[in-house]
C-alpha positions in Angstrom: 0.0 0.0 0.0 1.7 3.8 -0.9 2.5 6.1 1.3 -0.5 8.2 0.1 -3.1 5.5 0.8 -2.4 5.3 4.0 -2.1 9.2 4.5 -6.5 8.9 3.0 -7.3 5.9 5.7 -6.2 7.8 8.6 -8.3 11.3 7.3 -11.1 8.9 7.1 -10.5 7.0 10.3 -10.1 10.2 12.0 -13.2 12.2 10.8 -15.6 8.8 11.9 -14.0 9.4 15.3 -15.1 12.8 15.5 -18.8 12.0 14.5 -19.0 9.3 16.6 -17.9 11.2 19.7 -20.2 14.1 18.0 -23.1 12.0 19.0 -23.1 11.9 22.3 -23.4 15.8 22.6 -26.3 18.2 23.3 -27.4 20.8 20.6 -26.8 24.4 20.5 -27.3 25.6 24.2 -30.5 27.3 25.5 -30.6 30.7 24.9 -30.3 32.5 28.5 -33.1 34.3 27.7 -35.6 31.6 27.7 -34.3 30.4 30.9 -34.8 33.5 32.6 -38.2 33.7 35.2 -41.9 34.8 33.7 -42.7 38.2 34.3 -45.3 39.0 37.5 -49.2 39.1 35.8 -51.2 40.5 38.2 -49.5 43.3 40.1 -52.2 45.2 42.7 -51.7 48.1 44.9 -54.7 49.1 47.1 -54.3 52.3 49.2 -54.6 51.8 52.9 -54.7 54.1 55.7 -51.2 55.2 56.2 -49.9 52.7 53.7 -50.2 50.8 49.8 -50.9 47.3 50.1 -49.0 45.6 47.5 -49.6 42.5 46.1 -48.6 39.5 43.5 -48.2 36.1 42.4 -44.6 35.0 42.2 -44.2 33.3 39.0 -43.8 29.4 39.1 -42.1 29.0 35.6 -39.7 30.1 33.5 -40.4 31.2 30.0 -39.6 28.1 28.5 -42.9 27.1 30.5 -39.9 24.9 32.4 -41.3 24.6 36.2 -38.6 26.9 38.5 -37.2 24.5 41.0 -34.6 26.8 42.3 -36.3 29.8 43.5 -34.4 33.0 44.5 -35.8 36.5 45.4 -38.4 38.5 44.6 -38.0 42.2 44.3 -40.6 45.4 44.2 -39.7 48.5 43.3 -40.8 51.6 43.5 -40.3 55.7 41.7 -42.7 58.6 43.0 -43.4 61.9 40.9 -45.8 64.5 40.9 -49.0 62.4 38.8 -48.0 64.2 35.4 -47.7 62.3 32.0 -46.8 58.4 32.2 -45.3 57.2 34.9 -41.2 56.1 34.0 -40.6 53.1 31.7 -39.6 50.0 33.9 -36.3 48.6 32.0 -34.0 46.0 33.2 -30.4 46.7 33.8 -27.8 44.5 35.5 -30.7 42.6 36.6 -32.1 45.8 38.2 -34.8 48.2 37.4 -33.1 51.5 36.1 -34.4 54.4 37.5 -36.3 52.9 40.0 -35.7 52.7 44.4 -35.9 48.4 45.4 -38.0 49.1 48.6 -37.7 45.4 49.9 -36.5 42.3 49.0 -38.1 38.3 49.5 -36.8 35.1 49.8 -38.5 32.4 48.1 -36.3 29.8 49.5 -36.5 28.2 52.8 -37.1 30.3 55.1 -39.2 31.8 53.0 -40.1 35.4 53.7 -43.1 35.9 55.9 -45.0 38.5 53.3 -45.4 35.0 50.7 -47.9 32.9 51.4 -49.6 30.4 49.5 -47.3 31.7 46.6 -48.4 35.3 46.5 -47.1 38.1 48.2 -48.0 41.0 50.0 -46.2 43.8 50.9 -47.9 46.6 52.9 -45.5 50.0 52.1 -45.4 52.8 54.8 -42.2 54.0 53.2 -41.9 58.3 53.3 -45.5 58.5 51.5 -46.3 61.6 50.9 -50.4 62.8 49.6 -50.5 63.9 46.5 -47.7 62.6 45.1 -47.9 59.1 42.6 -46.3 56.2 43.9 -45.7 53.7 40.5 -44.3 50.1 41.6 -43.0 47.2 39.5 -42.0 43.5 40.7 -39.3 41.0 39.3 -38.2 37.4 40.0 -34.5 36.1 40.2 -33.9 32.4 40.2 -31.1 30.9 42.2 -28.6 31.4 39.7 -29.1 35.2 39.3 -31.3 35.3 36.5 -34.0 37.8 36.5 -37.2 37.7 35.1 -38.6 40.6 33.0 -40.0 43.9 35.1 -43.8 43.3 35.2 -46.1 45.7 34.4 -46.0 48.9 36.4 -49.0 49.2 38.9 -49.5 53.2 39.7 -51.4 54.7 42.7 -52.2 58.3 43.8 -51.8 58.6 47.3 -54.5 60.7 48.8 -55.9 61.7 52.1 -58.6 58.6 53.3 -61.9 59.4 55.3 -62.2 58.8 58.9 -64.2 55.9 59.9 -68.2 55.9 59.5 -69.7 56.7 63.0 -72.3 55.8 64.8 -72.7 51.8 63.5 -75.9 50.4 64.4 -77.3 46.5 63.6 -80.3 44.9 63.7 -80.7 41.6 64.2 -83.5 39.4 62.1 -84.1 36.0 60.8 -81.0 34.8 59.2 -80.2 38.5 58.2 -78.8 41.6 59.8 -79.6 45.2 58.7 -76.8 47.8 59.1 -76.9 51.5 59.3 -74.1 54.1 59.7 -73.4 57.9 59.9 -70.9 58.6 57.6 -67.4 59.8 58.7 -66.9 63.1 60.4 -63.7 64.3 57.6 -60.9 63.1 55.8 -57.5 62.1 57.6 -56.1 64.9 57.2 -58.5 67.5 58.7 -59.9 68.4 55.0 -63.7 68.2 54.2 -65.2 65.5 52.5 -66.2 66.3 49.0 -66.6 63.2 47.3 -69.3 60.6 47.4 -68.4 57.4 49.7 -68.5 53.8 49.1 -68.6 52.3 52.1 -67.2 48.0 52.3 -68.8 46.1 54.7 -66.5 43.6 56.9 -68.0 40.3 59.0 -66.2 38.3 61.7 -66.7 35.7 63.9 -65.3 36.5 67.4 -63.9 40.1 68.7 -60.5 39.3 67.2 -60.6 37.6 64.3 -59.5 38.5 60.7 -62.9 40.3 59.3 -63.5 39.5 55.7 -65.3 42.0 53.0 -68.9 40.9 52.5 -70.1 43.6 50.5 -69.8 47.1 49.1 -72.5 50.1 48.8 -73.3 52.2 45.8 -72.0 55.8 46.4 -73.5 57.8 48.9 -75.7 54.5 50.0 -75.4 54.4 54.0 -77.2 51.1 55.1 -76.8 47.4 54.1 -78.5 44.0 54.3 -76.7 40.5 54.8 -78.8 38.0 54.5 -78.6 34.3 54.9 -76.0 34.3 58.2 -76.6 31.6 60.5 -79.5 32.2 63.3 -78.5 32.5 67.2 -74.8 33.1 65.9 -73.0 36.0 66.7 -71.4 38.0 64.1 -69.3 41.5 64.9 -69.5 44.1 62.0 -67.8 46.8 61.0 -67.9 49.3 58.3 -64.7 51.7 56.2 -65.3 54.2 54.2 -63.6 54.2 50.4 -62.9 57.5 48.9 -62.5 58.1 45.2 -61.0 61.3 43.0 -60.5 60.7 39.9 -58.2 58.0 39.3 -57.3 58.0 43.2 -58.8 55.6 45.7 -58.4 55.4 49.5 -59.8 53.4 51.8 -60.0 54.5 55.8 -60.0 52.4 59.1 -63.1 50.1 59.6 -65.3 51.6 62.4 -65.3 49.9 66.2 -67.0 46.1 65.8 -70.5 45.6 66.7 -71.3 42.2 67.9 -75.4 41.1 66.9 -76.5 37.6 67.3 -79.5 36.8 64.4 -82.4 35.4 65.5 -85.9 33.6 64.3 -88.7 35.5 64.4 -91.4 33.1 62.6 -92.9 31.4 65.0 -93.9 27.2 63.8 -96.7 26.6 61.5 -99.7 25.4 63.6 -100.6 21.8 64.8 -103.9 20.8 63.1 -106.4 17.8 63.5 -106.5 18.0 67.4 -109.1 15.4 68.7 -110.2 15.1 72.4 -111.5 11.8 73.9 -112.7 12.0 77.2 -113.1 9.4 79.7 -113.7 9.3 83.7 -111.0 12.0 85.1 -109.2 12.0 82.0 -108.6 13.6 78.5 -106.8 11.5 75.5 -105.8 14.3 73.0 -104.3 13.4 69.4 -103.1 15.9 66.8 -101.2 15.9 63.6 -97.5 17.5 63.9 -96.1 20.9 62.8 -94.6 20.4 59.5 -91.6 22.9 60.5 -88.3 20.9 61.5 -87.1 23.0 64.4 -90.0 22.0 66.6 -89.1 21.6 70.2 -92.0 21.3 71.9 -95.7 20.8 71.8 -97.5 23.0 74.6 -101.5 21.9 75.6 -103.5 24.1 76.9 -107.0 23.8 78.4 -110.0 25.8 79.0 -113.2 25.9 81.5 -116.5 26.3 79.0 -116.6 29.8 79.4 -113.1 30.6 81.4 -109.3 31.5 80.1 -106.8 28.9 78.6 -104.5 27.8 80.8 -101.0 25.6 79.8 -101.4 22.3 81.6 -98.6 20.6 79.9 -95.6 19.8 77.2 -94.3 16.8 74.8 -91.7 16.9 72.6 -91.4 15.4 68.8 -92.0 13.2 67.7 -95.0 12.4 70.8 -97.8 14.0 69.4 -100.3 12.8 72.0 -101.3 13.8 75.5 -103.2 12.8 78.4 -104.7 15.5 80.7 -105.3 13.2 84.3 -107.1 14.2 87.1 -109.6 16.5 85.5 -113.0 17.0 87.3 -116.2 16.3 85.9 -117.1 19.4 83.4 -116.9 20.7 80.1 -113.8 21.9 78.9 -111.9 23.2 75.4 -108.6 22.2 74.3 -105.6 23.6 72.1 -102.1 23.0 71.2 -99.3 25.4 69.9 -96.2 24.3 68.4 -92.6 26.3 70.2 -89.7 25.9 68.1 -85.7 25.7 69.4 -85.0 29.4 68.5 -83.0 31.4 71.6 -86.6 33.2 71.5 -89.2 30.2 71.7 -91.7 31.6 69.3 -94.9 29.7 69.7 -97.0 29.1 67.2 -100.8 30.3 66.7 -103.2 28.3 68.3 -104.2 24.8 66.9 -108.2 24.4 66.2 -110.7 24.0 69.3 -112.0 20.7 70.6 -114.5 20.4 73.3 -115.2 17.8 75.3 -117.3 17.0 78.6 -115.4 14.5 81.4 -118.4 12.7 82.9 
């Protein structure tokens, strides 16, 4: 074989090594980009008095749609200006937002930071806020590695003076409902007159201390609410804030002092009917068919001299629907019964109908 044979098998034999170790590589590698953390969707600030309740859903994936299984931080930040023209662009930088002031910072590792729960935080910012003055905030999420997700979209607020709290709560219990009324608040925080129509939220909890959660708004202006279908002989405590809105601007003030009010039933049982009487020496057999309401607790007799006033002589409870009346001297004498229910107030029922009977 010539020299220049040989010199062509070892080009060949050496180019099948390289595309057989070839095959045991990845492809191209990922773009960093694609690896970086979703953007925050759903960004929220709510004025509060003294404060801007921030709030967001820390992204679970990158956007690759790859699940994040090395969580970093979370960041908000925040720029203030005078309320003019748009708010500044939100660019990132060094994995930073340029221009804007990183106003806290949250671990999404263990230990997690206490503002994230169930995978959303929230932030309450009392940080030098000043009324009048535009406060725009923007959030971003940084993996484990460094790499930061996209600035979401910028969430502004106007902060501006709150009402006081409504005065003068008052609640009426009902059956399963409880009717509020208010006065509305005195001025705003700030000493200023109030010269906008309020909306007033309505808060519900169950003990003194408890976390109260919204159960319903007003229209504007509208000072008195209705909730209906809470639980009888269960005490609720109520409370009521005031929500003020100028133009673009919202604030809501401190809920009013808690009122506790227990609802109660007020419709008394429908009434027994059928009653029958049998009379025998000293006694009274009496028979009747049931209330149809559920809550019935007790069936109360009641007797009557042929001309005089009923008088209660006796009780049985449900499911007995029968009575004797022992003892009873010779005479003629009417009979009812009234159905009372288990209701804190015992409301008893009308009257069933009328038997009369004479005891020989």
């Amino acid at each position: 074989m010539s020299a220049g044979h040989r010199r062509v098998i070892r080009v060949v034999a050496a180019l099948a090594l390289v595309a057989v170790a070839a095959c045991g590589r990845r492809g191209p590698p990922v773009p960093p980009e694609i690896r970086r953390p979703r953007d925050v969707s759903d960004l929220t600030a709510v004025e509060r008095v003294g404060a801007v309740e921030v709030s967001w859903t820390v992204p679970s994936r990158r956007a690759d749609n790859s699940r994040i299984v090395d969580p970093g931080v979370a960041r908000l930040y925040r720029v203030d200006d005078a309320g003019t023209g748009e708010p500044r662009a939100a660019m990132l930088r060094d994995e930073r937002v340029v221009g804007y002031t990183e106003i806290a910072t949250f671990r999404l590792q263990e230990p997690v930071s206490p503002d994230l729960r169930s995978g959303r935080i929230t932030y309450i910012d009392r940080r030098d806020l000043v009324y009048g003055r535009r406060y725009t905030y923007v959030a971003t999420t940084t993996d484990a590695q460094g790499r930061t997700g996209p600035p979401s979209a910028r969430v502004s607020i106007t902060y501006i003076p709150p009402p006081e709290p409504p005065e003068a709560l008052r609640v009426e219990p009902g059956d399963h409902v409880v009717r509020l009324e208010w006065l509305p608040p005195a001025k705003l925080v700030d000493g200023s007159a109030i010269s906008d129509p309020l909306v007033y939220e309505v808060l519900r909890a169950p003990d003194p201390i408890a976390g109260q959660s919204v159960i319903g708004h007003t229209a504007a202006g509208v000072r008195a609410f209705e909730d209906r279908g809470v639980g009888n002989d269960q005490t609720y405590y109520y409370a009521v804030r005031a929500i003020r809105t100028t133009g673009t601007a919202s604030a809501a003030g401190e809920a009013s002092a808690r009122v506790a009010v227990t609802p109660t039933k007020t419709t008394p049982p429908a009434p027994v009917k059928d009653v029958t009487a049998v009379p025998s020496r000293g006694e009274v057999h009496l028979s009747w068919r049931p209330s149809p309401e559920t809550d019935v607790a007790t069936y109360i007799v009641y007797r009557a001299a042929r001309s005089g006033m009923p008088g209660r002589i006796g009780t049985v409870r449900p499911p007995t629907t029968t009575f004797v009346d022992r003892d009873v001297p010779p005479g003629t004498y009417r009979y009812t019964v009234t159905a009372q229910d288990a209701s804190v107030r015992a409301n008893e029922g009308d009257p069933s109908n009328e038997v009369s009977v004479t005891v020989p």
